[in-house]
ZANUKOL-472140 format. One record per residue: residue number from 1; x, y, z negated of N, C-alpha, C in turn. Coordinates in nm, 3 decimals. Layout:
BEGIN
<NUM, <X, Y, Z>, <X, Y, Z>, <X, Y, Z>>
...
//
This chain:
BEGIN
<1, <6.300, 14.439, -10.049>, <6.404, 14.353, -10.103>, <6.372, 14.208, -10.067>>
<2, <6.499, 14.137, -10.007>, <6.517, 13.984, -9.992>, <6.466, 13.893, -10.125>>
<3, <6.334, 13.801, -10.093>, <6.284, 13.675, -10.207>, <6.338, 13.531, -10.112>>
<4, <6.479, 13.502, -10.167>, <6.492, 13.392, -10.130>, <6.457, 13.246, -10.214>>
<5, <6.447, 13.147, -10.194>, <6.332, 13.073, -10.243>, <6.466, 12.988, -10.293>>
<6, <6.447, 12.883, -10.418>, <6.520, 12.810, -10.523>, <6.612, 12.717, -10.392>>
<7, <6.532, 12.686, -10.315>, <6.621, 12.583, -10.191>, <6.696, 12.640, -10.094>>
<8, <6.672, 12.802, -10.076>, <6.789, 12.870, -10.001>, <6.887, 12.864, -10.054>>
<9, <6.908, 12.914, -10.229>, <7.003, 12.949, -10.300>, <7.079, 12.819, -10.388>>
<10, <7.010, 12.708, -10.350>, <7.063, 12.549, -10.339>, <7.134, 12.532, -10.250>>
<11, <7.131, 12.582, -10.126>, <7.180, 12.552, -9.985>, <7.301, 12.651, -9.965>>
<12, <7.281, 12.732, -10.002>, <7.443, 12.837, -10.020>, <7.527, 12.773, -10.138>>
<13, <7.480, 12.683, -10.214>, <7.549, 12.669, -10.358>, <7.609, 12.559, -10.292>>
<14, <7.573, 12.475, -10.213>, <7.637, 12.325, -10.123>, <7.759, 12.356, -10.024>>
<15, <7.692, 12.479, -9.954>, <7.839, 12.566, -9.871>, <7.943, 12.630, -9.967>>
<16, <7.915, 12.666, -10.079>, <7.984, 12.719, -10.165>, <8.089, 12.590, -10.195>>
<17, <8.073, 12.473, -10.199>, <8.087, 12.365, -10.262>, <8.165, 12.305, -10.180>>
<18, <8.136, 12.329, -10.030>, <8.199, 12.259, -9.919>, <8.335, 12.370, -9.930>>
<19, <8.330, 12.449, -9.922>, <8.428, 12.581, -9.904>, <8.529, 12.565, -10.014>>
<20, <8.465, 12.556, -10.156>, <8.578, 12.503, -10.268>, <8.698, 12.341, -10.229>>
<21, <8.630, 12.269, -10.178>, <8.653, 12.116, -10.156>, <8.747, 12.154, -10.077>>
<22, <8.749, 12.263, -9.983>, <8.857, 12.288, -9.877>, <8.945, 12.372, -9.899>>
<23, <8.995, 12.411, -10.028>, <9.084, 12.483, -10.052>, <9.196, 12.399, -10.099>>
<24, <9.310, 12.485, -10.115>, <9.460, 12.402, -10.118>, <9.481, 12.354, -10.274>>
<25, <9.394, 12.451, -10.375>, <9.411, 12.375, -10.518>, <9.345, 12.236, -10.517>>
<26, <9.233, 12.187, -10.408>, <9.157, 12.091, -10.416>, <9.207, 11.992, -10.325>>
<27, <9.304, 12.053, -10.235>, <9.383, 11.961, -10.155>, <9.487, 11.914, -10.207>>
<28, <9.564, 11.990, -10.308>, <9.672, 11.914, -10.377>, <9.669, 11.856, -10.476>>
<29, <9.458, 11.818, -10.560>, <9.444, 11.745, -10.692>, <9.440, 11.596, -10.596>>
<30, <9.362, 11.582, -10.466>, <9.316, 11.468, -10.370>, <9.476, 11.373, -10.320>>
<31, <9.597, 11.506, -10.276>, <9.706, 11.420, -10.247>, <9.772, 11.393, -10.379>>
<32, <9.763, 11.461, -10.494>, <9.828, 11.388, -10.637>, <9.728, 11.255, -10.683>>
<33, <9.634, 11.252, -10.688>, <9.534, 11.149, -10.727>, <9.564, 11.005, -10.613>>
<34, <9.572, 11.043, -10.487>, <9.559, 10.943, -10.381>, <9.750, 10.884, -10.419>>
<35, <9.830, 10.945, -10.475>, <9.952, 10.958, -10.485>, <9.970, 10.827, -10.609>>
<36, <9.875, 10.859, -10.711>, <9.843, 10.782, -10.856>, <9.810, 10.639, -10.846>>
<37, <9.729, 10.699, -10.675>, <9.620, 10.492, -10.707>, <9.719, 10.422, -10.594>>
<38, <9.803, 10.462, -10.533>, <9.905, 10.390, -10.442>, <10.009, 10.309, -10.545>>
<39, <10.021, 10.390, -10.636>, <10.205, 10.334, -10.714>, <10.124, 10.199, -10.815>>
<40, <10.207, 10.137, -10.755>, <10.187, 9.974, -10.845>, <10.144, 9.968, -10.981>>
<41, <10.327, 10.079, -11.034>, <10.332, 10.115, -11.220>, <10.243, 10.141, -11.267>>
<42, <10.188, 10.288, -11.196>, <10.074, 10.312, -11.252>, <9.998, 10.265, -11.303>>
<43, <9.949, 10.190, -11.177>, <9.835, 10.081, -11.191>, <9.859, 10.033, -11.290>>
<44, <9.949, 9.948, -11.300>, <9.955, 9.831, -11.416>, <9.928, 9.889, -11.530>>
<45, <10.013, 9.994, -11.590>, <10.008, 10.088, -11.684>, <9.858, 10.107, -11.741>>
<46, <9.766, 10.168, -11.612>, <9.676, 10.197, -11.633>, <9.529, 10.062, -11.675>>
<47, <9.571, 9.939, -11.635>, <9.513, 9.796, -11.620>, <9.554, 9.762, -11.782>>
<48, <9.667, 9.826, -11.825>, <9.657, 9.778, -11.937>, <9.615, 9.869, -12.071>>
<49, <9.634, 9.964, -12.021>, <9.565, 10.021, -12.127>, <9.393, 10.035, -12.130>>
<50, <9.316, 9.996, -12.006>, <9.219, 9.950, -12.023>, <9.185, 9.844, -12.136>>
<51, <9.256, 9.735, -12.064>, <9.276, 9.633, -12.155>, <9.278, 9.635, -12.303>>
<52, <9.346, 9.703, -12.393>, <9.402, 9.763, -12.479>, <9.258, 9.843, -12.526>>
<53, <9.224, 9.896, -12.458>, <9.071, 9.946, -12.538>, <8.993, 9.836, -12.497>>
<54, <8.969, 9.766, -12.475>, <8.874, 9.700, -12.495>, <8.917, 9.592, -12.617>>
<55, <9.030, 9.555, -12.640>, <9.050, 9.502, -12.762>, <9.030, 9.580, -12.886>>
<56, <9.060, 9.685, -12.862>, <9.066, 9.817, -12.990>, <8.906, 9.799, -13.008>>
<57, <8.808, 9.810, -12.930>, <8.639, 9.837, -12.943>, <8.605, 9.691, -13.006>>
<58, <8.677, 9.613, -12.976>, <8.662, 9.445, -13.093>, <8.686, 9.458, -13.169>>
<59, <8.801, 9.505, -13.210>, <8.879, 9.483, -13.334>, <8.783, 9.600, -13.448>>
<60, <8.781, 9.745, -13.358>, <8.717, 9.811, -13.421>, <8.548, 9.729, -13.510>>
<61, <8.489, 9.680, -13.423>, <8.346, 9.627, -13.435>, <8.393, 9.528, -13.544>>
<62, <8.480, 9.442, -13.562>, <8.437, 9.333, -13.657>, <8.596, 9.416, -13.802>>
<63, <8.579, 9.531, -13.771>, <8.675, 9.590, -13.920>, <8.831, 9.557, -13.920>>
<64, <8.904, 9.480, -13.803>, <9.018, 9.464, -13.852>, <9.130, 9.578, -13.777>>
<65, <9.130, 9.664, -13.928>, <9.196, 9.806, -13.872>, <9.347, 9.789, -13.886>>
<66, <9.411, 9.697, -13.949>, <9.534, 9.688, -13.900>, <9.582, 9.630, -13.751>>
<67, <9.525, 9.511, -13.704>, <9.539, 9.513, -13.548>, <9.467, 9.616, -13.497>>
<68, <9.374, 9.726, -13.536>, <9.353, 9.839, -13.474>, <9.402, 9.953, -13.427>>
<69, <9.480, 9.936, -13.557>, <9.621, 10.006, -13.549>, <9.705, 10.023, -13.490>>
<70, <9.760, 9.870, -13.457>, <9.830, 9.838, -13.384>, <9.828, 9.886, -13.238>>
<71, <9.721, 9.833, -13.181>, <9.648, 9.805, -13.031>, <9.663, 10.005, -13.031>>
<72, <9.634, 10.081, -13.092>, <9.603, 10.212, -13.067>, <9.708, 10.273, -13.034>>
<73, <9.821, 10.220, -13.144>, <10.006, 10.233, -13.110>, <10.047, 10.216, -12.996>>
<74, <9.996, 10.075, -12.922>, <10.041, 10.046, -12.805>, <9.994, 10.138, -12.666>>
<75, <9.829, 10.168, -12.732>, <9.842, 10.278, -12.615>, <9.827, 10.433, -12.551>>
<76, <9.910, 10.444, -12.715>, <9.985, 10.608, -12.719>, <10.102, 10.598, -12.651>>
<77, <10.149, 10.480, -12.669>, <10.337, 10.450, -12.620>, <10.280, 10.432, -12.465>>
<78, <10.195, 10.378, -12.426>, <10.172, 10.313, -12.315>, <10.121, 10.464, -12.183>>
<79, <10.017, 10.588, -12.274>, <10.027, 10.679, -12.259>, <10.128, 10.795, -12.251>>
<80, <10.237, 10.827, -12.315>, <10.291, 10.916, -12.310>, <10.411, 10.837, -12.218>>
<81, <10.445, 10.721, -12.156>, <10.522, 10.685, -12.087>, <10.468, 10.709, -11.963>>
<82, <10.287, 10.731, -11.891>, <10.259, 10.778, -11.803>, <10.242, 10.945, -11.788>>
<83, <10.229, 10.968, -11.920>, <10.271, 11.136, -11.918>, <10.368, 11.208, -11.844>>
<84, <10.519, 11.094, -11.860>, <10.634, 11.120, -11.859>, <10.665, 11.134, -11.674>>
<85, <10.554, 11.066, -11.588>, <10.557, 11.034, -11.499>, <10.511, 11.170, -11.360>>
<86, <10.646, 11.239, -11.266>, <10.609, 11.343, -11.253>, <10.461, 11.356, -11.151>>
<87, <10.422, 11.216, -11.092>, <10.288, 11.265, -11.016>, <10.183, 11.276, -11.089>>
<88, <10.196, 11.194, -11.201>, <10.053, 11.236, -11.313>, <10.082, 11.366, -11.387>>
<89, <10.217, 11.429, -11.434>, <10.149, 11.545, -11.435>, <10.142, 11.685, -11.339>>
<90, <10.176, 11.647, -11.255>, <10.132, 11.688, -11.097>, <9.955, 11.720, -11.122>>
<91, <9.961, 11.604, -11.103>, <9.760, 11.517, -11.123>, <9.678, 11.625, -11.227>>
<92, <9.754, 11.630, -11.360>, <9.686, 11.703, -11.486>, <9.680, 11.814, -11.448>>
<93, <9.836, 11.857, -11.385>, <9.797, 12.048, -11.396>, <9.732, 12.038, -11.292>>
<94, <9.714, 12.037, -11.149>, <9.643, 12.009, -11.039>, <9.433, 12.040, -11.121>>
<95, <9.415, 11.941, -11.181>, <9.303, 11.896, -11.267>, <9.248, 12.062, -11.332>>
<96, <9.363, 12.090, -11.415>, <9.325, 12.234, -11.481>, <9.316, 12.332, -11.358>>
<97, <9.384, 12.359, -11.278>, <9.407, 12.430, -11.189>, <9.249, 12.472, -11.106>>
<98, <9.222, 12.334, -11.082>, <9.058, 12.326, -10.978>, <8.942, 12.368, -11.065>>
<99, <8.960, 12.307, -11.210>, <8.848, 12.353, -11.334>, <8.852, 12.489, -11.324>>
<100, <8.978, 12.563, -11.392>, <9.042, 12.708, -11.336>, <8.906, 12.742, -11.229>>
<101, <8.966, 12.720, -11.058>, <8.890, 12.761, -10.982>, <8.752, 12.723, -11.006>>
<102, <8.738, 12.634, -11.083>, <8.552, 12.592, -11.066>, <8.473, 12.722, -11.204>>
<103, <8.514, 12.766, -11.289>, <8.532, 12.835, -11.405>, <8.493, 12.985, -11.337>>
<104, <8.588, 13.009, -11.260>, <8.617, 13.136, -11.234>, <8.475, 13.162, -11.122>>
<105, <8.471, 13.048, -11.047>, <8.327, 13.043, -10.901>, <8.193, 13.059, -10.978>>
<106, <8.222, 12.999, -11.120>, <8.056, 12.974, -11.214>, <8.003, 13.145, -11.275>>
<107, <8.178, 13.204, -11.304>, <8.119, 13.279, -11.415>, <8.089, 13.460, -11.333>>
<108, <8.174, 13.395, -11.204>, <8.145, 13.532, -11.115>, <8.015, 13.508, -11.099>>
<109, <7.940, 13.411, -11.044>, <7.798, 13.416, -10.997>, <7.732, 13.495, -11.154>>
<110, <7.746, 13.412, -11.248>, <7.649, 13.434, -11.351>, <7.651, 13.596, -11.388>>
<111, <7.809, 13.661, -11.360>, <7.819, 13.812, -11.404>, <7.739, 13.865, -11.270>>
<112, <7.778, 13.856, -11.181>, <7.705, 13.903, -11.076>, <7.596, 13.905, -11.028>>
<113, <7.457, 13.829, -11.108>, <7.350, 13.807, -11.130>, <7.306, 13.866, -11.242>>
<114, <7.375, 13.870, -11.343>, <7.339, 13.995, -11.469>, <7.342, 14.113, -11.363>>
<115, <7.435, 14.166, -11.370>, <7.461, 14.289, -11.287>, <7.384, 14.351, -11.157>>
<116, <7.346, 14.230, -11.122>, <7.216, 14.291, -11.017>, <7.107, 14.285, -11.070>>
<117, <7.056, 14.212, -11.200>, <6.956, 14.242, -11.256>, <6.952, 14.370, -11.286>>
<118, <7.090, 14.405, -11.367>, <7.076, 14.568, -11.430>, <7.066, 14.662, -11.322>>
<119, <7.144, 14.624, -11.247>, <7.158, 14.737, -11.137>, <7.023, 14.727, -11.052>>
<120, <6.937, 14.630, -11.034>, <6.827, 14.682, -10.961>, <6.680, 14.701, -11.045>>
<121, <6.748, 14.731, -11.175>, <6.565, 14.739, -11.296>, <6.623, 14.932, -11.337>>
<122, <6.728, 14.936, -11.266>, <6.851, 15.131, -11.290>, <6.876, 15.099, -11.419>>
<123, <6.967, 14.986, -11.460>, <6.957, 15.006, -11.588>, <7.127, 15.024, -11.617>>
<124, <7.155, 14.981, -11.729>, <7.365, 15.011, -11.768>, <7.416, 14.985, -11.754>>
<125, <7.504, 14.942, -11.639>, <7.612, 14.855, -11.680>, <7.690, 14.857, -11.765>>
<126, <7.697, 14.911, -11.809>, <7.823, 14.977, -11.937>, <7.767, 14.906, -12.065>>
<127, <7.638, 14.939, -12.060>, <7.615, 14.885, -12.194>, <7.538, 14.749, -12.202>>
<128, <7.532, 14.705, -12.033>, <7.450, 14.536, -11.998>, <7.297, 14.555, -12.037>>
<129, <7.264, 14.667, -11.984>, <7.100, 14.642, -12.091>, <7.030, 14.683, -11.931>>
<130, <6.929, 14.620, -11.946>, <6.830, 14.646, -11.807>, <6.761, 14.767, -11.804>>
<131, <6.704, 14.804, -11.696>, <6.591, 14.943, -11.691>, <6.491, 14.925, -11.804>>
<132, <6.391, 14.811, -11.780>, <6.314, 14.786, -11.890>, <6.348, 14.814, -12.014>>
<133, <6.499, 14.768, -12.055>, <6.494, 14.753, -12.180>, <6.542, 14.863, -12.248>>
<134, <6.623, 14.988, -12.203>, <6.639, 15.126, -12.178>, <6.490, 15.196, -12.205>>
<135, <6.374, 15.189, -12.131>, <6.263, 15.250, -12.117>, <6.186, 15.201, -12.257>>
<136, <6.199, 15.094, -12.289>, <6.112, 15.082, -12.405>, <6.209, 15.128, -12.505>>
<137, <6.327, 15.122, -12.512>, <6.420, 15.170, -12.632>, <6.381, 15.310, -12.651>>
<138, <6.346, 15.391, -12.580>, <6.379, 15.561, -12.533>, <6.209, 15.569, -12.546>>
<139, <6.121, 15.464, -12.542>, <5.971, 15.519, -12.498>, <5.917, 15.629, -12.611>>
<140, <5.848, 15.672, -12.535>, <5.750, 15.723, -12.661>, <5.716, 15.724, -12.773>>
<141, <5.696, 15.760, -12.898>, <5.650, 15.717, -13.042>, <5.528, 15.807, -13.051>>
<142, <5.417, 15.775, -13.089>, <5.273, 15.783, -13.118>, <5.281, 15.850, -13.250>>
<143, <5.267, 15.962, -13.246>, <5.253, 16.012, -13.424>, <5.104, 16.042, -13.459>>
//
């Protein structure tokens, strides 16, 4: 049996990585995003609601929660008017979409690494338990 060493299986995880980057869910979060930082509105939108928290993190610090209030109002309104906007949520589902694919790339490896554990110690898949841990369950008892 193949002992590949922590920096082989680093080096497939980088091609793995290059190979994701080149798929079309990852090509259409790059042209919605590149789509976001072109439009002026946005921008501004987005310049000010920066803005807007950084007054909120003052106001917060020295207690005055009614202009906190306020400032927080302004940029829910200031938010859900870029919500409303169809390349940002282009952008969002795009966002879930690639997590999606990044989710699905993490949890195949991790099942598929259980599973060759079990499958090469002869142990269950059915019931996820390794050879070892089968053999001592079933071992012997000393009377």
């Amino acid at each position: 049996m193949a002992q590949y060493t922590k920096e082989e299986v680093v080096s497939k995880a980088r091609e793995l990585a290059k190979m994701i980057a080149e798929t079309n869910e990852v090509d259409f979060f790059k042209r919605a995003e590149a789509q976001i930082n072109e439009n002026q509105k946005i921008r501004e939108k987005v310049a000010s609601i920066k803005s807007l928290q950084k007054q909120a993190v003052n106001f917060q610090h020295y207690g005055k929660h009614e202009a906190l209030k306020q400032v927080e109002a302004k940029i829910d309104a200031i938010q859900e008017e870029l919500d409303e906007i169809p390349v940002i949520q282009e952008f969002k589902e795009s966002q879930l979409v690639v997590n999606d694919l990044l989710q699905l790339v993490a949890n195949t490896i991790s099942n598929s690494v259980t599973n060759e554990i079990i499958t090469s110690t002869d142990g269950d898949l059915l019931s996820g338990e390794t050879g070892s841990k089968l053999k001592n369950s079933t071992g012997s008892s000393c009377h």
